[in-house]
FITI-193147 format. One record per residue (C-alpha): residue in one letter; x, y, z. Coordinates in steps of 0.25 Angstrom, whole numbers, padded with zeros to 4 digits, always signed. Example, Ala and Ser with C-alpha at 12.3 -4.5 7.8 and 13.67 -1.06 7.14 Angstrom:
residues 2
A+0049-0018+0031
S+0055-0004+0029
This chain:
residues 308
X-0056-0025-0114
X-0059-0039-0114
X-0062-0049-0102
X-0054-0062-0099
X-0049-0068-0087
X-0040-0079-0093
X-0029-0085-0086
X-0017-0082-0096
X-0001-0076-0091
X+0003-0064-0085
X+0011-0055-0093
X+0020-0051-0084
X+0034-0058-0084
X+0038-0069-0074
X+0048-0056-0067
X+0034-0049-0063
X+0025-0060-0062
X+0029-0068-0052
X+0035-0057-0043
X+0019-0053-0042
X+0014-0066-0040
X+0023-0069-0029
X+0021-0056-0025
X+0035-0051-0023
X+0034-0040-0035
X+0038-0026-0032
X+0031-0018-0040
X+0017-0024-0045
X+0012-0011-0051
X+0021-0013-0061
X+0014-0027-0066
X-0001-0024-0061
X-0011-0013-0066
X-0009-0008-0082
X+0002-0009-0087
X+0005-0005-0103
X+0010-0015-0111
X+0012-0007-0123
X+0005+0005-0130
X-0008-0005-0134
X-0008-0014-0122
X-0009-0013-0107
X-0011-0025-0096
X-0017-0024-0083
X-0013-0032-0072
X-0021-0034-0059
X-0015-0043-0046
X-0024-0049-0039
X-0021-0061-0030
X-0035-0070-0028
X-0042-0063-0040
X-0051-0073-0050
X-0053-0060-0060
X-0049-0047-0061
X-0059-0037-0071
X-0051-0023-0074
X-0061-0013-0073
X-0057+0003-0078
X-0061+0013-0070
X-0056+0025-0079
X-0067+0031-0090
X-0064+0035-0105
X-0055+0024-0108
X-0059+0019-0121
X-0063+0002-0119
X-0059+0001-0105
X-0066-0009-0100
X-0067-0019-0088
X-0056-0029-0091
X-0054-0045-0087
X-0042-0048-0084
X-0033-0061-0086
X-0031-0071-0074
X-0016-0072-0077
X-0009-0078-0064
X-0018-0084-0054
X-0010-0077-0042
X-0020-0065-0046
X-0014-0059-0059
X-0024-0052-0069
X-0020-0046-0082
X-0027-0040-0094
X-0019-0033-0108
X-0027-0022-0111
X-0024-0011-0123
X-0020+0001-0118
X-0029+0010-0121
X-0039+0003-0112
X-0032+0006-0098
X-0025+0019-0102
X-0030+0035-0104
X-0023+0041-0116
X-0013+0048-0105
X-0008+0034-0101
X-0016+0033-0088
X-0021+0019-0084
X-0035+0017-0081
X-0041+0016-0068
X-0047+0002-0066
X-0055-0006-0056
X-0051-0021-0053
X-0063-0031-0051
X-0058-0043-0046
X-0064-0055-0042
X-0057-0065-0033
X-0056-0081-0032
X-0067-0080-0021
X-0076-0072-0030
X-0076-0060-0023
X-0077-0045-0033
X-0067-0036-0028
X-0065-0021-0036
X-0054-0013-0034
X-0043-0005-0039
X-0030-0012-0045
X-0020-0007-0035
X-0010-0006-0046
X-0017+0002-0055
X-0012+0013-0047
X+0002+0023-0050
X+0012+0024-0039
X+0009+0034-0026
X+0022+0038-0022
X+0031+0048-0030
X+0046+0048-0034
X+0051+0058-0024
X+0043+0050-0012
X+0050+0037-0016
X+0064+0044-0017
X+0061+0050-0003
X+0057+0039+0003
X+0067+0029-0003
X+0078+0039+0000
X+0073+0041+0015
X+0068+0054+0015
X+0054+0057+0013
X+0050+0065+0024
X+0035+0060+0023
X+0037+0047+0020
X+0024+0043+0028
X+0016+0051+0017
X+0021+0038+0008
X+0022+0027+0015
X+0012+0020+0022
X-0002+0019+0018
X-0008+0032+0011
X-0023+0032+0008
X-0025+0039-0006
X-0032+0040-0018
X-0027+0036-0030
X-0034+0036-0045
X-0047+0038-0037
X-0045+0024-0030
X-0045+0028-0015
X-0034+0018-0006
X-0020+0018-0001
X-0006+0019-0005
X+0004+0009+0003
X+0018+0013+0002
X+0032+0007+0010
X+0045+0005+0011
X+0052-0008+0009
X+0063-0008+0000
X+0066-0022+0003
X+0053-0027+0000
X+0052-0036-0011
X+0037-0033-0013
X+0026-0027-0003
X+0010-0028-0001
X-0001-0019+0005
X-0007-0030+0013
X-0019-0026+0022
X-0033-0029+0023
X-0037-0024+0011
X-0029-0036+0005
X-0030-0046+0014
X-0018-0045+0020
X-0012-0052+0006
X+0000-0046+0000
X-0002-0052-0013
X-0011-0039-0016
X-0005-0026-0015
X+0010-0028-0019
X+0016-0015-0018
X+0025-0007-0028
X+0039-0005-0026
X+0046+0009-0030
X+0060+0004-0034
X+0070+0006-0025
X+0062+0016-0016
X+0058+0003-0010
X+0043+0012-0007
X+0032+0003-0011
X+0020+0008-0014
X+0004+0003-0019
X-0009+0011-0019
X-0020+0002-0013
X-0035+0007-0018
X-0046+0006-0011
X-0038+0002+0003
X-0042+0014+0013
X-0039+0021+0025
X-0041+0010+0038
X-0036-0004+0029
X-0023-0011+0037
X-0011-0015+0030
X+0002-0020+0030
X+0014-0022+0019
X+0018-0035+0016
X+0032-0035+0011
X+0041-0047+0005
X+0055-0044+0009
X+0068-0046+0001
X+0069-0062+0004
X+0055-0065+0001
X+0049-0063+0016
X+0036-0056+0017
X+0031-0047+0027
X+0021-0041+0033
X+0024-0026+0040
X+0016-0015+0043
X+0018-0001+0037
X+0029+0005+0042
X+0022+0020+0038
X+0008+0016+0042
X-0003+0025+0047
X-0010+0019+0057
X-0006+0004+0063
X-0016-0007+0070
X-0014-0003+0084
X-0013-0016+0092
X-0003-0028+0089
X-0007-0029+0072
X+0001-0021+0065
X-0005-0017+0051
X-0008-0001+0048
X-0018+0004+0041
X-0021+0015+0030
X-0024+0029+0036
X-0024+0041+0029
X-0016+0051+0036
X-0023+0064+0032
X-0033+0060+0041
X-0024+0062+0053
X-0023+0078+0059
X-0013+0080+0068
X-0014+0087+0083
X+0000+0089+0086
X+0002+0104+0081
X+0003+0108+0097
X+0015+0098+0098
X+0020+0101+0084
X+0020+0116+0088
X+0027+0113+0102
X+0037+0105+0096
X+0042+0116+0084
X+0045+0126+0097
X+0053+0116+0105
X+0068+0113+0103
X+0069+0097+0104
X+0082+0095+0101
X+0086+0103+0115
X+0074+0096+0124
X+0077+0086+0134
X+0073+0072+0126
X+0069+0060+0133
X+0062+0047+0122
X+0055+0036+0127
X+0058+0024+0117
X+0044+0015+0117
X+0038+0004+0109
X+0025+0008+0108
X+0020-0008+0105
X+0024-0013+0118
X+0023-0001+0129
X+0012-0002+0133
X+0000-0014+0131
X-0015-0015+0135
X-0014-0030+0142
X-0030-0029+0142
X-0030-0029+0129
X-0022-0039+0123
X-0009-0033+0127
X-0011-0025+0116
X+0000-0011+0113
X-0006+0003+0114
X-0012+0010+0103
X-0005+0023+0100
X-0018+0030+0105
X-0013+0023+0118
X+0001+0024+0118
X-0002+0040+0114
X-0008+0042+0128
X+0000+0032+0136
X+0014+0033+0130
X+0014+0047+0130
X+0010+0049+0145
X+0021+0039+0150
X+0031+0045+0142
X+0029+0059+0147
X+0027+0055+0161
X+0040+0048+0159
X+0049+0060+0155
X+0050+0057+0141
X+0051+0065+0130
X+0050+0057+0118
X+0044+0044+0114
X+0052+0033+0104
């Protein structure tokens, strides 16, 4: 492969190229990563907003000349691009190459990482169908954020609901907050979207950045998130839920053996933000923890039966 980093166009037509750049595109997989052109020619196609150079490096063996690859500075938003013949980023099978991206910013600074989309899609048909259709009965194990390992890159798949989103981002301290980076893909008219972030683990905060049907952009936390910032900041982070064992089975047993739709029912309807504060504190709301012990106590010494 050869090495250049000229300024020349994008070969993507205006329909998919400004929709990137202003970032309102709904689905960026489809533009970024290797794409064939035709049976001789490839292009790949690396976003990157803030990036001076962009070097391709393959990470798959046994490829006949594969090597590291230069790519073209072709919009100065942070779109990088390089034709390559097929055969250089393809097995005989048809699967694209795994690669490596080496970028090196405005500032100087070298960052490595893997190109998030360079990666397939996670979720299958029948999830999406279920879940658009309103009846996945483990919608959780889709949605929200799900550490996994994907082509031997270790990092986390993001997945939400928004069918009136025109676009939405991964935003998190792993990206600096900055939607421009991890534009997410849409499934049709499922209105799931979904992106595999690498190398974002367990314990990194985040939030979804959505632009909304008029043009309006938002900031929201995850809707199915694991695990939330207890006091008044409202990202969640990534927490793999394998991790967690349950201590419930003497409830669980009791509750199998009791008839609740003939016992006496009495709910106390709370707002868990605002029932309780710690004044020494900054006035801030209890943690669950705290609201595990204090709610629980005052309910049952009230007479209630259930909690809203």
């Amino acid at each position: 492969m050869e090495n250049s980093n000229q300024h020349v166009s994008s070969s993507l037509l205006d329909d998919d190229l400004y929709p990137l750049l202003e970032i309102r595109h709904s689905d960026p997989h489809r533009l970024l990563g290797v794409h064939g052109i035709d049976k001789k020619y490839s292009v790949i196609r690396v976003w990157y907003p803030g990036a001076h150079s962009v070097l391709v490096r393959p990470l798959s063996k046994g490829i006949k000349e594969c090597s590291s690859l230069m790519l073209h500075h072709v919009h100065a938003d942070g779109l990088f691009e390089a034709e390559v013949e097929t055969a250089c980023v393809e097995t005989k099978k048809g699967v694209t190459i795994s690669y490596e991206l080496e970028v090196i910013t405005s500032s100087g600074e070298k960052i490595t990482l893997r190109d998030p989309y360079a990666f397939a899609a996670q979720l299958g048909e029948l999830d999406l169908y279920l879940l658009s259709e309103g009846k996945h009965a483990e919608a959780y194990r889709c949605l929200g954020a799900h550490p996994r390992m994907v082509d031997g890159a270790l990092g986390t798949l993001f997945a939400l609901w928004a069918p009136n989103a025109q676009r939405v981002s991964v935003v998190g301290d792993f990206n600096n907050w900055d939607g421009r980076f991890h534009m997410m893909r849409r499934h049709g008219s499922s209105g799931i979207w979904e992106i595999f972030l690498p190398e974002v683990k367990e314990g990194a905060h985040y939030k979804y950045e959505l632009r909304g049907p008029h043009g309006d952009v938002f900031l929201k936390t995850d809707p199915y998130g694991f695990f939330a910032q207890h006091d008044l900041r409202t990202a969640c982070m990534v927490y793999d839920l394998d991790r967690y064992r349950w201590n419930d089975q003497q409830w669980m047993t009791s509750r199998a053996s009791t008839d609740r739709y003939c016992t006496p029912m009495s709910i106390y309807e709370v707002h868990l933000g605002s029932w309780r504060r710690v004044p020494e504190e900054n006035n801030r709301p209890l943690s669950y923890l705290e609201l595990a012990d204090q709610l629980v106590a005052y309910v049952l010494e009230m007479g209630f039966t259930h909690v809203e």
